[in-house]
Structures are given as structure tokens and as C-alpha cells.
ROSE-4610 file (N, C-alpha, C; in Angstrom, 1 decimal, always signed):
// ROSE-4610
residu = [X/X/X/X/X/X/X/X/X/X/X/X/X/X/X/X/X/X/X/X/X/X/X/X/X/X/X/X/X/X/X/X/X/X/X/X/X/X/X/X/X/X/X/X/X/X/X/X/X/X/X/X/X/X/X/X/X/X/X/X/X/X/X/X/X/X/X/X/X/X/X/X/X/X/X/X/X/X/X/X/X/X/X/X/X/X/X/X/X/X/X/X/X/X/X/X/X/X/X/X/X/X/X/X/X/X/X/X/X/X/X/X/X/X/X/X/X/X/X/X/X/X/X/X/X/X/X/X/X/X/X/X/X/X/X/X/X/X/X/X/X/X/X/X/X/X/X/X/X/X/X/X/X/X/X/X/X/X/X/X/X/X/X/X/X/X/X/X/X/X/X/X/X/X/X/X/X/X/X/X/X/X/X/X/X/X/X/X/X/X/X/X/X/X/X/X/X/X/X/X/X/X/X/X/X/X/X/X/X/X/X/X/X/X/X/X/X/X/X/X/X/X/X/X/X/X/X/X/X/X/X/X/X/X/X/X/X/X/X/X/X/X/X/X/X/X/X/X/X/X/X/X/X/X/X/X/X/X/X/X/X/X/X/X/X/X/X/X/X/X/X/X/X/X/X/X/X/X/X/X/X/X/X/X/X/X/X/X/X/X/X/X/X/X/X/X/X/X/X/X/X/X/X/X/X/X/X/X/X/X/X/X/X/X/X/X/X/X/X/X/X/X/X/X/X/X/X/X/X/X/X/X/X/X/X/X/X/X/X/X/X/X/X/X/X/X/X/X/X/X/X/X/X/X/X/X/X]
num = [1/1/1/2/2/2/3/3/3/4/4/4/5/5/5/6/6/6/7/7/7/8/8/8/9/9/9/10/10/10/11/11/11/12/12/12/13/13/13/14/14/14/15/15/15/16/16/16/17/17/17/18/18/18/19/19/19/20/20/20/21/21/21/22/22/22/23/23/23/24/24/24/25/25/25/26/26/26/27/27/27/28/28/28/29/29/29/30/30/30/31/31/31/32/32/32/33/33/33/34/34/34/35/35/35/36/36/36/37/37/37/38/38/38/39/39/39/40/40/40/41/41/41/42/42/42/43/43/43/44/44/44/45/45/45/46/46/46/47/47/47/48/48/48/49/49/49/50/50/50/51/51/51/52/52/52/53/53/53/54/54/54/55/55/55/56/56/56/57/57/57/58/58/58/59/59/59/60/60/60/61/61/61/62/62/62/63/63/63/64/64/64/65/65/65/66/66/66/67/67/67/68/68/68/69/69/69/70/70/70/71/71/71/72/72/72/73/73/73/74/74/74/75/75/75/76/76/76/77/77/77/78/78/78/79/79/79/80/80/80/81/81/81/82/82/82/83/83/83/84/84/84/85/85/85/86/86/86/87/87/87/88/88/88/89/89/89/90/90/90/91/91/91/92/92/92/93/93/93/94/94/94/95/95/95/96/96/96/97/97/97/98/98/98/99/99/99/100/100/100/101/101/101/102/102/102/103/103/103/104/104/104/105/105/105/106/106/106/107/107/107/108/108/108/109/109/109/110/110/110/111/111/111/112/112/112/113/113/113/114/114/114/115/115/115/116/116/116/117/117/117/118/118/118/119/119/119]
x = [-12.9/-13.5/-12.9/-12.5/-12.0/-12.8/-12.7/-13.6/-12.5/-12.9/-12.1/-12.8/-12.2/-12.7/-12.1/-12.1/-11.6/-12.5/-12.2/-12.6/-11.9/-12.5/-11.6/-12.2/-10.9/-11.3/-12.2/-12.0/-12.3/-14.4/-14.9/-16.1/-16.7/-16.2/-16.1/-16.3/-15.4/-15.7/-17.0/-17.3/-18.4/-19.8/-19.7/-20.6/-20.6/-19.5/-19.6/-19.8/-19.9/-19.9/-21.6/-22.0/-23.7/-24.4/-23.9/-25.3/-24.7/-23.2/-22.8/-22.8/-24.0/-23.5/-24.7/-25.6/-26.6/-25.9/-24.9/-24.2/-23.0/-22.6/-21.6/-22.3/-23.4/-24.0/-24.7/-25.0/-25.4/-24.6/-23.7/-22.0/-21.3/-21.1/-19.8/-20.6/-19.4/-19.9/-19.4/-19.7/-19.1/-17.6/-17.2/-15.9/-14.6/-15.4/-15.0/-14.7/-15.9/-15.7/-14.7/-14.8/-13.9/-12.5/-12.3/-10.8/-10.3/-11.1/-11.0/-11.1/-11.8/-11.7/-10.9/-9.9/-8.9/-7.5/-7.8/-6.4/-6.7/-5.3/-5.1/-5.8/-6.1/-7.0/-8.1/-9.8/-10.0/-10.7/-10.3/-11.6/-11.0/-9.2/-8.6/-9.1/-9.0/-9.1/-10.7/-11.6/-13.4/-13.4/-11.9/-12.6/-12.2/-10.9/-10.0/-11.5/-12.1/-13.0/-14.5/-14.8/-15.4/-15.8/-14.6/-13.7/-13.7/-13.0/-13.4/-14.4/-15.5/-16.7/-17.4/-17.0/-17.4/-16.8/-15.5/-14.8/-15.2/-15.7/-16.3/-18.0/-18.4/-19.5/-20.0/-18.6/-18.6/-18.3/-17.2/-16.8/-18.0/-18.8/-19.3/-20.6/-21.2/-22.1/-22.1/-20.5/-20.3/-20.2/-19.5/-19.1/-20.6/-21.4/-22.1/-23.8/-23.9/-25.0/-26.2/-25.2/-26.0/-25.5/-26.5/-26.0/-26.3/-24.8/-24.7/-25.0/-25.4/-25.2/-23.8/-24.2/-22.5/-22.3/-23.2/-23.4/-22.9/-23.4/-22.9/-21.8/-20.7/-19.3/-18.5/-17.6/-17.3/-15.2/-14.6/-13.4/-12.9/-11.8/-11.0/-9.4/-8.7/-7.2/-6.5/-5.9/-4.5/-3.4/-3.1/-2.1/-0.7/-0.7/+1.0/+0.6/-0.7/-1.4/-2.6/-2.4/-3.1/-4.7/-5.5/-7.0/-8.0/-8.8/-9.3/-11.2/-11.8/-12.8/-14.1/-15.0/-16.2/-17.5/-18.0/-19.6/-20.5/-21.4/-22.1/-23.5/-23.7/-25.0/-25.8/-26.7/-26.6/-27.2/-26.5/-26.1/-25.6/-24.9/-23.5/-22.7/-22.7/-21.6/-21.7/-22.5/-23.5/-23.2/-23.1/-22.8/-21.1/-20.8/-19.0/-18.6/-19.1/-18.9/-16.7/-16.3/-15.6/-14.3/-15.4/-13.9/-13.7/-12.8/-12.3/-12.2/-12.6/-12.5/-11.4/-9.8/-9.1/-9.4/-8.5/-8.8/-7.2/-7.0/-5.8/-6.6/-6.1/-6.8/-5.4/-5.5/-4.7/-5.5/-4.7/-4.9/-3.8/-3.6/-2.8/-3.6/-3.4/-4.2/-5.0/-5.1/-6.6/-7.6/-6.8/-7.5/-7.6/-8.3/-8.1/-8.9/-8.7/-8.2/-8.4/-8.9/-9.3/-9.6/-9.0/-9.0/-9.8/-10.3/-11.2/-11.0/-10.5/-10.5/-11.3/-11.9/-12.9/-12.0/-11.3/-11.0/-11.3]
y = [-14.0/-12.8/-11.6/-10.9/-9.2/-7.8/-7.3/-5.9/-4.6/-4.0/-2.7/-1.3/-0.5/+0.7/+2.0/+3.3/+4.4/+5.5/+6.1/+7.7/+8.7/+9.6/+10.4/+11.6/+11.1/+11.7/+12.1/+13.9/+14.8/+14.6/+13.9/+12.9/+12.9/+11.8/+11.2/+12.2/+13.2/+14.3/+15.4/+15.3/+16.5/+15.7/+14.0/+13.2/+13.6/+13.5/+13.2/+14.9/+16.0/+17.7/+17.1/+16.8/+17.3/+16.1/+15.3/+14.2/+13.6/+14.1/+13.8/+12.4/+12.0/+10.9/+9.9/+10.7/+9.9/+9.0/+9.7/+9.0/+8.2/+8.1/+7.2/+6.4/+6.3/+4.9/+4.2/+5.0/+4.3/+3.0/+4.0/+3.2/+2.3/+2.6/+1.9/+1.5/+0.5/-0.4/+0.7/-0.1/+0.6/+0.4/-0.8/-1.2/-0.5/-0.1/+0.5/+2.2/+2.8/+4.3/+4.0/+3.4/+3.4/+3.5/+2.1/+2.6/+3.9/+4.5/+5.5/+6.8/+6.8/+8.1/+8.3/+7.0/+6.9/+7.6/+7.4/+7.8/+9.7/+10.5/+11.6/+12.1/+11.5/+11.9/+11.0/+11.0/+10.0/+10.1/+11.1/+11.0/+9.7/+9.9/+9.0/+7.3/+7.1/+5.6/+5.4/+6.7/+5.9/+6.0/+7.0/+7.0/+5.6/+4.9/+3.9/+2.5/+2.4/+1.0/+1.8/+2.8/+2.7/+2.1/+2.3/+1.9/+0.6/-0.2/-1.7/-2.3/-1.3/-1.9/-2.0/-1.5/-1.4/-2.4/-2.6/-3.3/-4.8/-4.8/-6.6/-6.4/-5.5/-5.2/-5.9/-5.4/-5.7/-7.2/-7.3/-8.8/-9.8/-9.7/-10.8/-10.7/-9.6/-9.7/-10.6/-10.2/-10.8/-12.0/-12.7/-14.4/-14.7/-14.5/-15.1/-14.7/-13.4/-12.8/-12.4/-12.1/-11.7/-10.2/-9.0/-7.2/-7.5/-7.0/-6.7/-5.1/-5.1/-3.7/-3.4/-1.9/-1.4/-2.1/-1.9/-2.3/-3.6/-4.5/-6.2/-6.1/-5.4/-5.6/-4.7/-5.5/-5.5/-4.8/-3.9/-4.1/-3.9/-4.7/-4.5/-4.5/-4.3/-4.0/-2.5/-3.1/-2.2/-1.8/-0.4/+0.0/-0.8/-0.8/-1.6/-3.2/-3.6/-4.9/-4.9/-6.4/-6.3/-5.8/-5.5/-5.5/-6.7/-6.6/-8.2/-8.0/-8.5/-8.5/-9.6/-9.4/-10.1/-9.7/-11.0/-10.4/-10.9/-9.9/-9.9/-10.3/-10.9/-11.3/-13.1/-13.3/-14.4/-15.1/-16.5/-17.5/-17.1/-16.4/-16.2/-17.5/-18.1/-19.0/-20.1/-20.4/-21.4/-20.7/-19.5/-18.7/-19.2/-18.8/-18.6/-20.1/-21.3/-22.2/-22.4/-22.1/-21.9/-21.5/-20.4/-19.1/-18.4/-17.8/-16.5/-15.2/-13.7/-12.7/-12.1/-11.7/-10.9/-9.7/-8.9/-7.3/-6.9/-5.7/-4.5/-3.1/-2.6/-1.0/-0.3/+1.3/+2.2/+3.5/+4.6/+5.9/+7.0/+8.2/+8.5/+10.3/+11.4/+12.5/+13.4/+12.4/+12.7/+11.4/+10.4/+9.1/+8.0/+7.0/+5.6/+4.9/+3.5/+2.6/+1.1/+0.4/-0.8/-2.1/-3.1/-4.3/-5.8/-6.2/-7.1/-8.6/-9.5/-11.1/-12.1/-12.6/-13.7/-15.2/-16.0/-17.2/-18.2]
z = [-12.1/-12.7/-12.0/-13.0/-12.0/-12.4/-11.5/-11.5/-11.1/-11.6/-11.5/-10.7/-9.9/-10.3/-9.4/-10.4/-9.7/-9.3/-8.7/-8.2/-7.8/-7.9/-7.6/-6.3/-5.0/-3.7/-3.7/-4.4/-4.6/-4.2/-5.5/-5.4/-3.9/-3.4/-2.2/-1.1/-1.1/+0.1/-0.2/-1.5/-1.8/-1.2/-1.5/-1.0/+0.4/+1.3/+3.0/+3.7/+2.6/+2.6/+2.3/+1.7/+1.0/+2.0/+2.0/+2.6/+4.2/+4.7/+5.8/+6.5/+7.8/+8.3/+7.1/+6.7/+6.2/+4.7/+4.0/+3.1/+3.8/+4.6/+5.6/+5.9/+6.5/+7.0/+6.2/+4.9/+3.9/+3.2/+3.1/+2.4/+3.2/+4.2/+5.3/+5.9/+6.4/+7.7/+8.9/+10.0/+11.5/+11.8/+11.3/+11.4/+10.5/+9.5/+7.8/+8.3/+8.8/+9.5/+11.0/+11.6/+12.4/+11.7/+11.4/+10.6/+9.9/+9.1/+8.4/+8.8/+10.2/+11.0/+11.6/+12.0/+12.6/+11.8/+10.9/+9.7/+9.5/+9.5/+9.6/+8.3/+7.6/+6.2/+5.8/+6.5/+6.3/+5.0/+4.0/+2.6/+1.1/+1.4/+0.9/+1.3/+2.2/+2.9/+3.0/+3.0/+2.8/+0.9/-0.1/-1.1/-2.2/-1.1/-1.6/-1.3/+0.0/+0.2/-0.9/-1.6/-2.4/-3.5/-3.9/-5.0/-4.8/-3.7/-3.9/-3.5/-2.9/-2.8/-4.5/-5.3/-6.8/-7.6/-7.3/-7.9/-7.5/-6.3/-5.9/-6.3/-6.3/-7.0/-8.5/-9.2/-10.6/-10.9/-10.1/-9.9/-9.6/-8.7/-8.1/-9.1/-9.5/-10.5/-11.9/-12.5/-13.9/-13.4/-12.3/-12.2/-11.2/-10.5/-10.0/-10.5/-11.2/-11.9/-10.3/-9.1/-7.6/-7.5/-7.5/-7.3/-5.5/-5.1/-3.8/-3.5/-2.0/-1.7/-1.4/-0.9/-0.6/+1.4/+1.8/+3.0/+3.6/+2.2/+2.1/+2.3/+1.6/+0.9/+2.4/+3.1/+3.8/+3.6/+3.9/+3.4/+4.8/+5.3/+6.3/+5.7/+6.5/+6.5/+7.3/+7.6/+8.3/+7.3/+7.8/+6.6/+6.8/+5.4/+5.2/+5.1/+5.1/+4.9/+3.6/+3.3/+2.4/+2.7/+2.2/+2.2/+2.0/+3.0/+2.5/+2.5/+2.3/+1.4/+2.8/+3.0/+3.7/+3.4/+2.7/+2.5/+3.4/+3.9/+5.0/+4.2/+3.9/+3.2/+3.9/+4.0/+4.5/+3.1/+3.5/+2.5/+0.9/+1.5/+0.4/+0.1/+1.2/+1.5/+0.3/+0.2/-0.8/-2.2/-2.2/-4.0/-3.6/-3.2/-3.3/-3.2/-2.5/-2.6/-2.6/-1.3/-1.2/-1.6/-2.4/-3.7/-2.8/-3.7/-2.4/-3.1/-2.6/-2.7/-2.4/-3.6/-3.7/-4.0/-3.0/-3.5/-3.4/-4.2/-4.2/-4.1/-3.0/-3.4/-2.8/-3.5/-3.5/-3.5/-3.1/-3.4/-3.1/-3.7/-3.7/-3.4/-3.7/-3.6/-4.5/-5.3/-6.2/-6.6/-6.5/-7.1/-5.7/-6.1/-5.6/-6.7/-6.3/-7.5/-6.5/-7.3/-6.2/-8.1/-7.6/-8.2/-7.1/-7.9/-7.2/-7.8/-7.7/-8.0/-7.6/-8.5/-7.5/-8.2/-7.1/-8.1/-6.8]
């Protein structure tokens, strides 16, 4: 099953301008804001794991019929590496039944864009 989805930055920073830490801790993990505070622009890289927190969103809903939070949907990676995908949910393990969660995400300076695979 694949899931798609975009936004655009722009979005993203009016969210972290209006509702601050309280929309960050809503959304992200601690591991997720770390990385992204770390990067010289972080509204691109929290608006790129949005995006694939929606896009495994959409995914895991149509193939397994389970709505995760954003909180569940875990995205790690290091730039110049792929992105990789962990759901923090307990007994997940038992739905996924040893599939696996592919992701692609991108952004550039108005968009991100995130692809989600469950096979």
C-alpha cells in the first residue's frame, strides 16, 4: 500500500509562529525536534517528517484499516541517508506482522513531499 503527501513549508512555519512549542510537541517526537533544530533551516526538515508522517498515515490506514497519531509515527534519518520510519505504538508488531515501512521524503523551498510504502 502507498500513501502520499505534500505541503507546503510555508504552512508549517505559520503552525510553529501561532501555536509554538505546544504544536511541536504535539507533532514531533523529541528525537524528530532534535534533529531538525539542529539543521540551519529547521521549518523545511519538521515540514518534510510532516509530510511523511501523513503519508504512513494514509498508508497504514488503507492496508491495515488502524488511524495512528502523529506522535506514533516516528521518522529518523541523517541527511544524505535514507529516512526510515518507527511506530511507537504498542503491539503494532502483531498488525505489521513482519512488513516493513518504506519512506522517501524531500523538500525543497516551498514544498515537501514524502512517499510512504508498506510491503
Amino acid at each position: 500500500m502507498v500513501g502520499v503527501d505534500i505541503v507546503q513549508n510555508r504552512r508549517i512555519e505559520e503552525a510553529i509562529d501561532r501555536f509554538g512549542e505546544k504544536f511541536l510537541r504535539r507533532v514531533f517526537t523529541e528525537k524528530e525536534l532534535e534533529y531538525c533544530t539542529s539543521q540551519r533551516n529547521k521549518v523545511p526538515c519538521l515540514a518534510a517528517r510532516w509530510a511523511c508522517k501523513e503519508a504512513v498515515l494514509k498508508a497504514f490506514y488503507q492496508e491495515f484499516g488502524v488511524l495512528l497519531r502523529f506522535k506514533e509515527i516516528e521518522v529518523l534519518g541523517n541527511s544524505g541517508q535514507p529516512a526510515r520510519v518507527l511506530i511507537r505504538r504498542e503491539g503494532i508488531e502483531e498488525v505489521l506482522k513482519g512488513r516493513e515501512i518504506l519512506v522517501s521524503i524531500s523538500h525543497e523551498r516551498d514544498y515537501s513531499v514524502a512517499v510512504a510504502l508498506i510491503r
